[in-house]
C-alpha angles and dihedrals in degrees: 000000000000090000121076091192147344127210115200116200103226124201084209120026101189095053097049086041085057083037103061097034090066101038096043093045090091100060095049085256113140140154109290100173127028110189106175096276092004129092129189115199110194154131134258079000109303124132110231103148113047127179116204123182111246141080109343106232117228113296113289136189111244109177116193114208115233125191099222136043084227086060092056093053085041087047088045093050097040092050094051096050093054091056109275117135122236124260106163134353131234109293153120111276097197084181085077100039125300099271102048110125116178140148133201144205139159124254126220095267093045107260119141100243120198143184115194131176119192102201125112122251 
């Protein structure tokens, strides 16, 4: 990983916060850090995705690595359970190299929101 860490600005708090507990579950990813408003997702412990209230910046692309291609369809479903729209189902993406399996949703303040593993079949 090249970021330490990312901070979102999030118009409601409470429902990105839902949002991404549900949708990050299947990729071992839960809330590390609750500071009043503010949520930290992560991994061992260590905040990398943080939502703040505030002003939500322009759309932006987040992709969350998975170890498994079986993570990315269990990401896919779980997102959109929890209210994420659909923006690309699991599946491989060639353009990017062969084994490139990623799938994507929006989130409740807009962002694309991805899980990818790498590895072959």
């Amino acid at each position: 990983m090249i970021l330490d860490h990312l901070t979102l600005q999030v118009a409601d708090p409470a429902a990105s916060r839902a949002f991404y507990l549900r949708a990050l579950a299947p990729l071992g990813i839960g809330i590390v850090v609750e500071l009043g408003e503010v949520t930290a997702f992560g991994r061992d412990g260590k905040g990398e995705l943080w939502l703040a209230p505030g002003e939500p910046q322009r759309p932006m692309h987040i992709a969350f690595a998975a170890a498994t291609r079986a993570e990315v369809d269990a990401f896919h479903a779980a997102a959109l359970a929890a209210g994420g729209r659909d923006n690309g189902g699991p599946g491989v993406r060639a353009i990017y190299h062969p084994s490139y399996y990623g799938a994507f949703v929006i989130a409740p303040e807009g962002h694309n929101i991805e899980a990818v593993c790498h590895r072959p079949e």
